[in-house]
N, C-alpha and C positions, 0 to 999 in steps of 0.2 A: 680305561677309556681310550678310545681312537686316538690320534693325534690330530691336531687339524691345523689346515691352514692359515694363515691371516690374513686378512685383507688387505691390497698391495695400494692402502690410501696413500702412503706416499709418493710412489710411481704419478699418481692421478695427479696430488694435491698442484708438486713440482708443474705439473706439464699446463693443469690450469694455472696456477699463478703464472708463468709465463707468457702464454699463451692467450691467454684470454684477456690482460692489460692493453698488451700488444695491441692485439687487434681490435678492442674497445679504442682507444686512443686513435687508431689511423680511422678508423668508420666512424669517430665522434668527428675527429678534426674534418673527416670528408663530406659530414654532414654539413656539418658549421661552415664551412666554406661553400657548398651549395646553396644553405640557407641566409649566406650573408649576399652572394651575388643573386639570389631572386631579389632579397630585399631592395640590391643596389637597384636590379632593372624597373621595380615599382616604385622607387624615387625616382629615377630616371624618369617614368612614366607619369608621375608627377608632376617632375618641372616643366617634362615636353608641356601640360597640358596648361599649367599656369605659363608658359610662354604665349602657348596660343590664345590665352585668354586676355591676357597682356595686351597681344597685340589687335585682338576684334577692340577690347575697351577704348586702345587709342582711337581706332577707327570710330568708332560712336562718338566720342569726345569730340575729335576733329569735325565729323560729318556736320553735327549740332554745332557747335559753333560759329562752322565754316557758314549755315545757313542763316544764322543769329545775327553775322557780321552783313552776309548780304543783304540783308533784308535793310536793315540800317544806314547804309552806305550805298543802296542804288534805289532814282527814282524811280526807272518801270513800271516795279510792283505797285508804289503807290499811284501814277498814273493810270495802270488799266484797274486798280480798283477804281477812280474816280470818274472814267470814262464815257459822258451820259451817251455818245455815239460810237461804233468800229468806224473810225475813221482812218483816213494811211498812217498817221502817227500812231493809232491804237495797234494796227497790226504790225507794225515797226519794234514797238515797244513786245509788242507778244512775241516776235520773232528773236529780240534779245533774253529776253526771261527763258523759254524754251531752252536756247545755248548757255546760259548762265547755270542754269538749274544743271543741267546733266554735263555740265563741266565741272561740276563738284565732285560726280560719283567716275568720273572716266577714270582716276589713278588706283578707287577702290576696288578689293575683292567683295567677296560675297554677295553679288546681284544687288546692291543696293539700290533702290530708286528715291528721287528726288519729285515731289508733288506739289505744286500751289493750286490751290482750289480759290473763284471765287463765286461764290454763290448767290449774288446780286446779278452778276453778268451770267452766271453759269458756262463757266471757266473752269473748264479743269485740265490742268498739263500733266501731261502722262497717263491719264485715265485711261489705256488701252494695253498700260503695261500691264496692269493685275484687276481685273473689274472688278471681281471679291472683293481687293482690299479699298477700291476708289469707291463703291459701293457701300462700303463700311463707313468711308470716310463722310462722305452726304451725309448719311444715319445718323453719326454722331455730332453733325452739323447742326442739323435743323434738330434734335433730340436739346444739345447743347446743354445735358445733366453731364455729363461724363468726360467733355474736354479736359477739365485743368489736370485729370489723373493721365494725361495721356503728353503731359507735357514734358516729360522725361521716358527715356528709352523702357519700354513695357512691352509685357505679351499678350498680344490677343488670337484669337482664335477666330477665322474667317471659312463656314463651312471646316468640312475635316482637318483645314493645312493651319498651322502654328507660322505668325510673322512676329519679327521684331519689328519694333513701332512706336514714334513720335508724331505729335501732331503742337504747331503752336500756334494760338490765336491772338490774330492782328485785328481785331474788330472787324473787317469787311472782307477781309480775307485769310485761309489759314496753309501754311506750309509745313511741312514736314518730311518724313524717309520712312521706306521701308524694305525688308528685305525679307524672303521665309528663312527658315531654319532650315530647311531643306537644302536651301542654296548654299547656308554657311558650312554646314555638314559636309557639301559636297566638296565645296571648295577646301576645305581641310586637309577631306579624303586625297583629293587631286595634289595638293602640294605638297601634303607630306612626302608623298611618294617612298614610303619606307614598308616594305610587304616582306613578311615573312613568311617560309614554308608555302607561299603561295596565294593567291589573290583571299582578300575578306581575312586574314592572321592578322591586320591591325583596324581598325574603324574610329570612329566619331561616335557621341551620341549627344545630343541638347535633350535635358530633363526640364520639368520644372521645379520650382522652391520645396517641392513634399520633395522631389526625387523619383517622378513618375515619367519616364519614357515620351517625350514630343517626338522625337526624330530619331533614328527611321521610324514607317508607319508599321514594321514588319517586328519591333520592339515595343509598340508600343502597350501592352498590357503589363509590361515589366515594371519593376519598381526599385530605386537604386539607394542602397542607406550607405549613407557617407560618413566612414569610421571604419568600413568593412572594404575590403578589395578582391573579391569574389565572388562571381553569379554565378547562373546556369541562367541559359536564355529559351526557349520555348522547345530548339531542336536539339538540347538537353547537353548542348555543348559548354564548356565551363571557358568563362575570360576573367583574366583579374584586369582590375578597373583602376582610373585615378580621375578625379575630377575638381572643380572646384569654380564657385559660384560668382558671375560678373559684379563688377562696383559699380557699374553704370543700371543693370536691366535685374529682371527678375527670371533669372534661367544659370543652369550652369551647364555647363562644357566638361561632359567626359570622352575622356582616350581607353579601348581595351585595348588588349591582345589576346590571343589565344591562349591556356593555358599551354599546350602542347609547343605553341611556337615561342613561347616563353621559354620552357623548361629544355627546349632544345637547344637554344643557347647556354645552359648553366654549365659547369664544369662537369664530367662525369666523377664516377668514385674510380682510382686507378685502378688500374691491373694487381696491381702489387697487392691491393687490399683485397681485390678479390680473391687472387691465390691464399692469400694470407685466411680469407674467410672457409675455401675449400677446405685447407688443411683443418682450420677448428672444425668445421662440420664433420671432416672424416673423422679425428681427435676423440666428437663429441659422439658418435654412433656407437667408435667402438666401448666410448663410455657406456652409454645405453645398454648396448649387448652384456657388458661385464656387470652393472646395476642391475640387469634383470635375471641374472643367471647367479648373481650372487644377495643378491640382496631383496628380491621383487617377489620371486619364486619362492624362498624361506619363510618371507613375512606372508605371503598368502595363501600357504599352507599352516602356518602358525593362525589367518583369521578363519580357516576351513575348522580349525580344529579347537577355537574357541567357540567360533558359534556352533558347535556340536555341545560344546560344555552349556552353553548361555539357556541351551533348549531345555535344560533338566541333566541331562546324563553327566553328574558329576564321578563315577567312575570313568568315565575317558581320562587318559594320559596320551599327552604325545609323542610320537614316537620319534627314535633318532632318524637323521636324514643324513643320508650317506656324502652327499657332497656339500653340504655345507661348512662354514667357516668355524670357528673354535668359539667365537663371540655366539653364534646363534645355535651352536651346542651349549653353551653354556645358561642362554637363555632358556630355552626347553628344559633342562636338569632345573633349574630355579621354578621354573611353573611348575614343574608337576610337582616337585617338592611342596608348593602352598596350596597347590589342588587338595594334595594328601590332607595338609592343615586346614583350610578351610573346612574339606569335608566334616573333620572329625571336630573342627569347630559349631558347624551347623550341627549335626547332630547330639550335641550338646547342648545348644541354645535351646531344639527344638525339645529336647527331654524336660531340658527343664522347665523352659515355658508351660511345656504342656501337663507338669506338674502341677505348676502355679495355678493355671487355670481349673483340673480338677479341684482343687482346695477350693478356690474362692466358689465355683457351682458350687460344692458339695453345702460349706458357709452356707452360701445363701439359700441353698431347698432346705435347708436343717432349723434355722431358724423360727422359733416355735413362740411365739407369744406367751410367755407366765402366768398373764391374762386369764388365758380359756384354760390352762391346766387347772388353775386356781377354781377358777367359775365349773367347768366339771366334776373337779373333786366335792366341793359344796353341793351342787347338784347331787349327785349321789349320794352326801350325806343328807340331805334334806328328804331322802326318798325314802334309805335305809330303817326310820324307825316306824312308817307307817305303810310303805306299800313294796313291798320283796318284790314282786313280780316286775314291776318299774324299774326297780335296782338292779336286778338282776341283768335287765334288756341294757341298763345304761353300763353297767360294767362290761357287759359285751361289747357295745357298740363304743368305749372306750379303750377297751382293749386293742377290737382290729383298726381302730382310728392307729391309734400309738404304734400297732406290730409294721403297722405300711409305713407310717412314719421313718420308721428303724430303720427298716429292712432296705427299702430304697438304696441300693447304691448303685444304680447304674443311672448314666445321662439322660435316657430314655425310656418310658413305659408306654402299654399300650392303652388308646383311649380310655377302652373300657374299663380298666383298672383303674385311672384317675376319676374317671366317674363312680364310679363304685366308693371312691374312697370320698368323692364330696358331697354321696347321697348320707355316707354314715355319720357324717359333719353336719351335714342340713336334720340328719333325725336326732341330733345329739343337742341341737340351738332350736330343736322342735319342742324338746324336751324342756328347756329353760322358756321356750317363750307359746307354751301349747296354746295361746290365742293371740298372737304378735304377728304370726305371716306363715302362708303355706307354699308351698315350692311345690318345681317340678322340673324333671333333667327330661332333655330329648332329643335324640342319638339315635341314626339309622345304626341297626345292626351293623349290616358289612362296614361302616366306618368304625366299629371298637379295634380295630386292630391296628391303626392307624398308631403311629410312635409319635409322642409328644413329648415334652421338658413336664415334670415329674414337678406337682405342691404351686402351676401357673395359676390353676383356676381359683384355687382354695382362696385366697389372696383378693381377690375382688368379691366373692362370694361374700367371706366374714364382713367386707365392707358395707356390703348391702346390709346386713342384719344391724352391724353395730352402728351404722350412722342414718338408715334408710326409714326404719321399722315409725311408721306412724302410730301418737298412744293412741289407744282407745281404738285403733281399727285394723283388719288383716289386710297386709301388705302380702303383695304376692310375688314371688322369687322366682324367675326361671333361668335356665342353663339350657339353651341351644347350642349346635354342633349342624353346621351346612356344607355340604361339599360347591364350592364353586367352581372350579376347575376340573381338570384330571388330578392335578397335585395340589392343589390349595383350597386350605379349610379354613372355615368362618366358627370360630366360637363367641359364643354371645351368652355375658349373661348384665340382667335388666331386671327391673323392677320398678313397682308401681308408688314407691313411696317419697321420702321426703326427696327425693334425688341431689348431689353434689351443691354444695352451698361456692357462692362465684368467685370467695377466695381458693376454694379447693382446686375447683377447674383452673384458674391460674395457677395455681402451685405447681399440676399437671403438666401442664402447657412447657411452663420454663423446665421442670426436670425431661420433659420429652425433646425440647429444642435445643437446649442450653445447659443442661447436666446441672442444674444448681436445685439447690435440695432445701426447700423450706420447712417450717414445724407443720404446716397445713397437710404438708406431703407425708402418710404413714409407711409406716419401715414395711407391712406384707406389698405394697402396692410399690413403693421404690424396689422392694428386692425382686421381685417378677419381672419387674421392667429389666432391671440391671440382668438377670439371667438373662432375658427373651435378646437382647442386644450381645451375649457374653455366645451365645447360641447361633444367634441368626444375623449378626450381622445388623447391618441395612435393607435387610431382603426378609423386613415384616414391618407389618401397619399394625398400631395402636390408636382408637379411637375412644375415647371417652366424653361423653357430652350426656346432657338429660334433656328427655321424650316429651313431650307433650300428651295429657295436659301436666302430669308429676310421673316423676321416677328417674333413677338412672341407667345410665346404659352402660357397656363395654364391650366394644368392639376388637377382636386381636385378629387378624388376617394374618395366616402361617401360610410358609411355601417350603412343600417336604422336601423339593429336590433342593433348595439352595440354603440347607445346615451351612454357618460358619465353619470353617477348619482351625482348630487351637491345638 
């Protein structure tokens, strides 16, 4: 035998263990280090955003107060509520409320306004700042269901625009603030003043308590779950998010950024790892090229050359392959060597399977009832001292009953022979029973040549006589033969008499479904079945049931092209 090479797995093994730690280790750590400074800038983006929330809630707290304290502490307001005339003190007193009120919001951001309404006088300051929301404000005046929910910082909804909004009720007049969200957005926008990669890389958003987009209007079908820090927004651009919801109102305050201008900040992976990745990539090809010219190529000449064997063709061997390794020379000499063995395994198994199985056909077509030998012989002797010419026709018809019996040894006869041999049977039980039941076999010609299992019919026949036969009246026997098909015959044989008692038909049933063999079930009628199964398989029907108004039936549906193989 050739000499052959060895596979130079250790050259490979060496260069990956090195090689490939290596560079795992610097692209892990340069992942982790990217992955830790995203995480740092979404905290970051975090706390920016609880700062800014921080500081609107102080605003709220203060705005409210500041107004809780005025109202308390200056008469004015309760003057021009009392006021039965606009006299000069009334517009005096209107003239200080006016500067009072909007000297509250002059240090704040976010467009907040400052409103007293009184609706006896029909008074309202500031009503020209936002008519929506001063409009709202009456509504809920004279409505007067809905005030006390509006007595802490809440969101309403005035037409399309979302306001932050308090209202407090002094019996004859009511004060409060309000601001959109539009303006606090903006005003965010505006001082943060921190843009990346370029205008619109950072933003604002005010949600509500679901998490549903108020502010911008151009967000507004979006929807924000808070536990996640990732969207896509309508023009399919991705921002990681942070947010986080007021102590004072019912709204929260989220900050994005761009994904893009996020990740452009992160560290990149160095240089170093990248050459470090080239060289493995080069490393790894020329791996590939040597795995497929040594190992790729062999094995899939080796699967060409089993699924040629898998098709049937167990003479295939494979043959040697000039450039392969010493390992997959060694594997081919080991296959073909168990090919040989198999072969010569199977065709041993199948000898002698197919041994076995002639024995057991042969058993069961040879199978001869003691019965009818016994009731024949007697028959004969009962004939022998008064009528020769009887005797004689029954020693005949006894004869070629027995010589077909014998002779039988092949799997297969044709039709007309099996008929022939169950008409000499039916004249030999015509004999014993000459007023018990008449028969009749009927068989197209061109079908007697037709090849069947040898001793099927006899078997249901003798049934009919020995269990069917009505006393005292002829019972009538037939044996039909139908072609239905091009290859599949119908034999039939039926009678008019006592037909199948309903433990039988059960007996039937379980040994046809269930292989279990009871005393109801007789040995011609198990052993027919057992051939017609040892013969064909699955690919025949056995029918047995009884006719109306009496008699039984037997139906066997044969298919010549699909014989079993034993």
């Amino acid at each position: 035998m050739k000499e052959r090479i060895s596979l130079n797995v250790r050259l490979f093994l060496v260069t990956m263990c090195i090689a490939v730690p290596v560079i795992a280790a610097l692209l892990f750590t340069g992942i982790r280090e990217r992955e830790s400074a995203r995480n740092e800038k979404i905290n970051q983006l975090q706390s920016d955003v609880e700062i800014e929330m921080s500081g609107i809630d102080t605003q709220l707290k203060f705005l409210r107060n500041s107004l809780i304290n005025l109202v308390m502490d200056d008469g004015d307001f309760r003057h021009i509520a009392s006021a039965k005339e606009k006299d000069s003190e009334f517009w005096l007193a209107n003239q200080r409320v006016l500067e009072k009120i909007n000297s509250q919001t002059a240090d704040m951001d976010s467009g907040f306004t400052v409103f007293v309404y009184y609706p006896e006088n029909d008074v309202f300051y500031n009503y020209m700042k936002d008519i929506q929301v001063s409009d709202f404000v009456k509504e809920q005046v004279q409505s007067k269901d809905y005030i006390s929910r509006f007595s802490q910082w809440s969101t309403v909804w005035c037409g399309e625009k979302a306001y932050l909004f308090f209202m407090l009720d002094y019996n004859n007049y009511y004060i409060g603030a309000w601001s959109s969200y539009e303006n606090i957005a903006a005003d965010l926008q505006q001082s943060s003043g921190n843009f990346q990669d370029g205008e619109g890389a950072e933003k604002y958003l005010i949600c509500d308590e679901n998490g549903q987009v108020m502010v911008p209007d151009e967000e507004k079908e979006a929807w924000l779950f808070f536990g996640e820090n990732l969207y896509k927004d309508q023009e399919q651009d991705s921002w990681y998010y942070a947010g986080t919801i007021s102590e004072l109102a019912d709204f929260y305050l989220v900050k994005e950024i761009k994904k893009q201008a996020l990740e452009s900040q992160l560290p990149a992976v160095g240089g170093e790892i990248a050459g470090l990745a080239a060289v493995f990539l080069l490393l790894f090809a020329v791996y590939g090229i040597c795995l497929y010219l040594w190992i790729l190529t062999p094995m899939a000449y080796l699967q060409k050359s089993m699924d040629i064997i898998q098709k049937g063709d167990l003479d295939y061997r494979i043959p040697e392959l000039s450039n392969c390794s010493r390992e997959f020379d060694a594997v081919i000499q080991e296959f073909n060597f168990l090919m040989d063995h198999i072969k010569n395994l199977k065709i041993q198994i199948y000898e002698d399977r197919l041994a076995g199985k002639e024995t057991e056909l042969q058993y069961l077509s040879r199978q001869i009832q003691p019965h009818f030998i016994l009731n024949t012989l007697n028959t004969i002797y009962n004939y022998s001292e008064n009528d020769v010419k009887t005797t004689k026709q029954l020693i005949r018809l006894t004869s070629g009953y027995y010589r077909y019996v014998v002779n039988v040894n092949s799997r297969y006869v044709q039709l007309g022979q099996e008929l022939e041999h169950i008409q000499d049977y039916l004249r030999l039980q015509k004999m014993r029973y000459p007023n018990g039941f008449d028969y009749e076999v009927n068989c197209e010609a061109a079908m007697k040549i037709v090849p069947i299992p040898p001793f099927i019919i006899e078997s249901f026949v003798g049934n009919a006589i020995k269990h069917g036969l009505k006393p005292g009246e002829l019972t009538k026997i037939e044996v039909n033969v139908k072609q239905l098909e091009e290859f599949q015959i119908l034999i039939q044989v039926k009678d008019n008499g006592i037909g199948f008692s309903d433990d039988s038909l059960d007996a039937v049933e379980e040994f046809l479904e269930k292989g279990i063999v009871s005393e109801e079930l007789g040995v011609g009628i198990r052993n027919s079945v057992a051939r017609l199964k040892l013969i064909y398989g699955d690919k025949y029907v056995i029918h047995i049931y009884n006719q109306e108004p009496s008699g039984a039936v037997v139906d066997i549906l044969l298919d010549l092209q699909k014989q079993k193989e034993i």
